[in-house]
C-alpha positions in Angstrom: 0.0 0.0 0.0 3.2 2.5 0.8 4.6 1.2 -2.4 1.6 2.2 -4.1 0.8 5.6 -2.5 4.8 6.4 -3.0 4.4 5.5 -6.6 1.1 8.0 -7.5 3.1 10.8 -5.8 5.9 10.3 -7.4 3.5 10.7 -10.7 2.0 13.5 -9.8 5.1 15.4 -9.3 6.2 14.5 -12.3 3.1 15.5 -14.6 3.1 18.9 -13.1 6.8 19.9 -13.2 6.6 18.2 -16.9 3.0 20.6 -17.4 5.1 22.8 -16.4 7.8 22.5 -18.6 5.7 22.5 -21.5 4.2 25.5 -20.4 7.8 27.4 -20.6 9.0 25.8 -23.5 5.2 27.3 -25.4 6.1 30.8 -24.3 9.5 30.4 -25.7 8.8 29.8 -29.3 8.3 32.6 -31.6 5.0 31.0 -33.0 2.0 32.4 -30.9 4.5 33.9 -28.6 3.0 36.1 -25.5 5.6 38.6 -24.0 5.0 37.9 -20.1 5.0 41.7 -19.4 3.1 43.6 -22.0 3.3 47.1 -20.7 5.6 49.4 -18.2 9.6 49.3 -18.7 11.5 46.1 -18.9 15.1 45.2 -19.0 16.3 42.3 -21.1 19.2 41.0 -22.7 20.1 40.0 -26.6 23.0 37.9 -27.1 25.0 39.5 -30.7 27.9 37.7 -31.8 28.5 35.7 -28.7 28.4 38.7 -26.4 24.9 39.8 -23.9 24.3 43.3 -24.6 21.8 44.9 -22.2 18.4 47.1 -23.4 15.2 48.8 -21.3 12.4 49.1 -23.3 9.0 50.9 -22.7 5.7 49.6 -24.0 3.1 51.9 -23.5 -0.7 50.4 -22.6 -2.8 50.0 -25.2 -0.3 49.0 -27.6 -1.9 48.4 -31.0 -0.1 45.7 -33.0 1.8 46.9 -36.1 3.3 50.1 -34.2 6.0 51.8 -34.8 9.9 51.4 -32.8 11.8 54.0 -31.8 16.3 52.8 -30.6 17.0 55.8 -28.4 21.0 55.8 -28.2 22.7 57.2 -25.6 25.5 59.4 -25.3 29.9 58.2 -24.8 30.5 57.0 -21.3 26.7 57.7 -20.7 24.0 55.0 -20.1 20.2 54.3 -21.4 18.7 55.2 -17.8 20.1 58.8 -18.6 18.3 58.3 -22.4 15.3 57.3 -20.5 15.0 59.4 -17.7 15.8 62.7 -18.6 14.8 62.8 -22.4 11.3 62.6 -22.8 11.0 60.0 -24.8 8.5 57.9 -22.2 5.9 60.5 -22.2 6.2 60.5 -25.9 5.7 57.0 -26.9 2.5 57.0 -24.2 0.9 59.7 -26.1 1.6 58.2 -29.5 1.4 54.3 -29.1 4.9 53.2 -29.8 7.5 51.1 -28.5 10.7 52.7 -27.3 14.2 50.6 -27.1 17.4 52.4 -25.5 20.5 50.1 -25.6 23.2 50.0 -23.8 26.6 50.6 -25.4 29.7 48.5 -24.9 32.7 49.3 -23.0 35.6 50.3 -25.0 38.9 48.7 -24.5 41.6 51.2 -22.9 39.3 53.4 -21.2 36.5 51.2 -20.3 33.9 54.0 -21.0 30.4 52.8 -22.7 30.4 53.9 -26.4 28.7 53.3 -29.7 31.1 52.0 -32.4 30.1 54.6 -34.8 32.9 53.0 -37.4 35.0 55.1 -35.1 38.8 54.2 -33.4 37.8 53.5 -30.0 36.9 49.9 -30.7 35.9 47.0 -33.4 32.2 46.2 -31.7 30.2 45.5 -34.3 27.6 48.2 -32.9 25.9 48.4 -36.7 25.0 44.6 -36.5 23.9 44.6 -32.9 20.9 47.8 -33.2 20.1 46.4 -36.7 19.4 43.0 -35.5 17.9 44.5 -32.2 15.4 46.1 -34.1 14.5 43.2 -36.1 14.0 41.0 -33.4 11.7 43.2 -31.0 9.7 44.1 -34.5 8.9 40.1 -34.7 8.9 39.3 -31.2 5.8 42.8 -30.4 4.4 42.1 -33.7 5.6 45.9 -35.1 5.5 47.1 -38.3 9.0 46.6 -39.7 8.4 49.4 -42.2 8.7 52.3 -39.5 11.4 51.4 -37.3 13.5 54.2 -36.6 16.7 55.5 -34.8 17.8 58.3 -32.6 20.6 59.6 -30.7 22.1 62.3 -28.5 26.4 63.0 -29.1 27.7 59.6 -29.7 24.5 58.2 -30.1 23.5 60.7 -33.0 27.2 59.3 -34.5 25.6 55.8 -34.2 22.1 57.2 -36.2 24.0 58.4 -39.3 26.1 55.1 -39.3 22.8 53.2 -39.2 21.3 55.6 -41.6 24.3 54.7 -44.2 24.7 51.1 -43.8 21.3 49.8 -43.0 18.4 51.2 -44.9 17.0 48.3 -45.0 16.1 48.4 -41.9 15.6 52.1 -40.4 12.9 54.3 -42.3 14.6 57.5 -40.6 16.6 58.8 -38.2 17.6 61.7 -35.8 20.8 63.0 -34.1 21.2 65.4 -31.5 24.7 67.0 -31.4 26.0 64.3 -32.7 27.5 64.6 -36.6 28.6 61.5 -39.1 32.4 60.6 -38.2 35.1 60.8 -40.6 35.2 56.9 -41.7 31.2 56.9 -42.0 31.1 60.3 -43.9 34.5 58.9 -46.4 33.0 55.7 -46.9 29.5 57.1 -47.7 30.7 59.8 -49.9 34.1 58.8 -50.8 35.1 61.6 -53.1 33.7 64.3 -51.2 30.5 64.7 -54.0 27.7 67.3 -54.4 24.6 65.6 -54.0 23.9 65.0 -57.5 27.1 63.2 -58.6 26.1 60.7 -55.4 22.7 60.0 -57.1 24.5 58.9 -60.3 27.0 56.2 -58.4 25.1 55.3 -55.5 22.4 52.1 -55.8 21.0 52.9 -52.3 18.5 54.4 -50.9 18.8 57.6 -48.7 17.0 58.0 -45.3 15.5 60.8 -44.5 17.3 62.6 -41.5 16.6 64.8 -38.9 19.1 67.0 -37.0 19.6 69.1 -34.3 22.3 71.2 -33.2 23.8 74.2 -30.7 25.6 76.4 -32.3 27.1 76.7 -28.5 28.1 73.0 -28.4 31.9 73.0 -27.4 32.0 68.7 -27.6 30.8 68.3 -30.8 31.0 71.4 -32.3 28.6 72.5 -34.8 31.6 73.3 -37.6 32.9 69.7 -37.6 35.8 70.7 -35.5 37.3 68.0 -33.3 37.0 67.6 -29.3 38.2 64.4 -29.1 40.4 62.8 -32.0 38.0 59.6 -32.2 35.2 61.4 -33.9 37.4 63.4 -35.9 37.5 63.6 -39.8 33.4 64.5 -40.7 31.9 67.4 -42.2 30.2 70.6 -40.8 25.9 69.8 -39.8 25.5 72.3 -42.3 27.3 70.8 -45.2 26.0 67.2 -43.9 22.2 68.3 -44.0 22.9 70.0 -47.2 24.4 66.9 -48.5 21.4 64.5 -47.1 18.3 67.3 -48.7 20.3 66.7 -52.0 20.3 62.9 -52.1 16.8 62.9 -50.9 15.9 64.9 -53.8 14.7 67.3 -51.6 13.6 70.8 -54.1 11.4 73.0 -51.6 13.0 74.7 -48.8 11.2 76.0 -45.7 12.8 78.4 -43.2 10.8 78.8 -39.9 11.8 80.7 -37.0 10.7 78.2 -34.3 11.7 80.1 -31.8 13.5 83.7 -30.3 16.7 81.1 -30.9 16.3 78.1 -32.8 15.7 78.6 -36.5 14.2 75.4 -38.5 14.9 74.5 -42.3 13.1 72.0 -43.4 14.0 70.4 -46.7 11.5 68.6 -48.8 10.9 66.3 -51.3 7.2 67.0 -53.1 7.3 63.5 -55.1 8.2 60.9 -52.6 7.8 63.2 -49.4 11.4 62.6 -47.8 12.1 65.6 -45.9 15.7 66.5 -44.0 14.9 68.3 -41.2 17.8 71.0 -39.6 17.1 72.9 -36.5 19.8 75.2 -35.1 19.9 75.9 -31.8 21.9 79.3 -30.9 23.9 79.5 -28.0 23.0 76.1 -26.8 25.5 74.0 -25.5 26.1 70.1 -25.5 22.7 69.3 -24.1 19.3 67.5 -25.2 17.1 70.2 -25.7 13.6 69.8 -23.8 11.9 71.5 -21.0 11.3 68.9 -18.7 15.4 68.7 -18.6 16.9 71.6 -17.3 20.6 72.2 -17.4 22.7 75.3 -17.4 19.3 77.4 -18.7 15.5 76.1 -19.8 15.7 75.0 -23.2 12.9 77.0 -26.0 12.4 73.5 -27.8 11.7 69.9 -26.9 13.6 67.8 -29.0 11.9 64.6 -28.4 8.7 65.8 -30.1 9.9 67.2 -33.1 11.8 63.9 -33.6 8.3 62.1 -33.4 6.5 64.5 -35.3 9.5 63.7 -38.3 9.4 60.2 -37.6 5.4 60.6 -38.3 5.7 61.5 -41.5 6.6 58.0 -42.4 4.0 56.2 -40.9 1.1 55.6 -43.1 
């Protein structure tokens, strides 16, 4: 009888740690897969060439499927919870139904300071592979529309957008940078031979993103004439000649000047056939700092950067 009672016990135990099992392994598959936290932030991990890389994201309520997804990336020696906490970008996504990623950059070698490998000297991370694939994967895993993924970035991080922007069209339908200009390797490789816009359209078989760029004429880090701070992001253009370069290669023919504010004037370039627009907002006087109002710094800033990044990013999603 002990036998017996021992044996069904031993059973039962069995079925439900097996139950259970099958239970995990379900939620693990991609096919009918259900995210165990839907809404709020979360912090996860992706594995990229046999290296964890960390990532928050935010997932607002309500969440329709086929939404848009926004990679905020942060500044050098800087961290996503900085992204995430003083930028904005929470309250944005809420108010507009999207899913916002910050990644976390990888240390660099000598000075072990987080960075984003914007085909710069400081190390050989494949940073371009890692966001690209990122994207991809949250796009399948949240059921997003994979046609309106896009990429943004303060200093380092805005390095990291034009990179992106360059090398992986296929994946990013725009992007945005914050004091933050293309480096010399991404800029030579892109436009080798230093061309005007139209000899680029004649030798070039990709496609150009549409870009969005602010700047403070003020910025003493990255400054605003493509003058160096620190050697590593040395060898790129002025914003000026880069946004002129990026309207022309968009095809952009209308020109808008708007005077946003008493210091920030706006161009806005424009394309009236396929509706790719280069956006250029120059801030004057304002230093190396993400402009918005709910992050206050040395003065309040006239402008919230995070919102005219979405309202740019909108013009892409149908």
């Amino acid at each position: 009888m002990k036998k017996k009672l021992l044996y069904i016990l031993i059973m039962l135990v069995f079925c439900t740690v097996f139950t259970g099992c099958i239970k995990s392994i379900d939620t693990m598959t991609n096919e009918g897969y259900t995210s165990p936290k839907k809404t709020g932030t979360i912090t996860a991990t992706y594995e990229h060439n046999g290296v964890t890389r960390e990532y928050i994201l935010y997932i607002p309520e309500d969440l329709p499927e086929d939404s848009a997804l926004v990679i905020g990336m942060h500044g050098y020696t800087s961290s996503p919870w900085t992204f995430k906490d003083n930028f904005g970008w929470d309250k944005v996504a809420d108010e507009n139904k999207f899913i916002m990623c910050y990644p976390q950059g990888a240390n660099e070698v000598y000075n072990d300071y987080s960075h984003w490998n914007a085909r710069l000297t400081l190390s050989t991370v494949d940073d371009v592979g890692f966001i690209s694939e990122l994207a991809l994967h949250l796009a399948e895993e949240y059921k997003l529309d994979k046609d309106t993924i896009f990429a943004t970035g303060f200093s380092n991080g805005g390095y990291m957008a034009y990179t992106l922007a360059c090398e992986r069209p296929d994946v990013f339908r725009a992007v945005a940078s914050v004091s933050g200009l293309m480096s010399g390797y991404t800029w030579q490789s892109y436009n080798p031979y230093d061309l005007e816009a139209g000899e680029w359209l004649e030798l070039s078989p990709s496609t150009p993103v549409p870009v969005c760029h602010i700047h403070g004429t003020g910025d003493l880090i990255v400054p605003i004439d493509g003058s160096v701070y620190l050697p590593a992001f040395a060898g790129g253009p002025s914003a000026e000649k880069m946004v002129r370069f990026w309207a022309g290669i968009n095809n952009c023919s209308e020109v808008e000047v708007v005077q946003v504010s008493k210091n920030v004037e706006a161009t806005r370039y424009i394309n009236p056939d396929s509706n790719s627009q280069v956006w250029y907002y120059e801030y004057d006087g304002w230093n190396h700092y993400w402009p918005s109002e709910d992050y206050i710094v040395d003065k309040p800033s006239e402008i919230n950067a995070q919102e005219i990044i979405w309202e740019f990013f909108s013009i892409y999603i149908s």
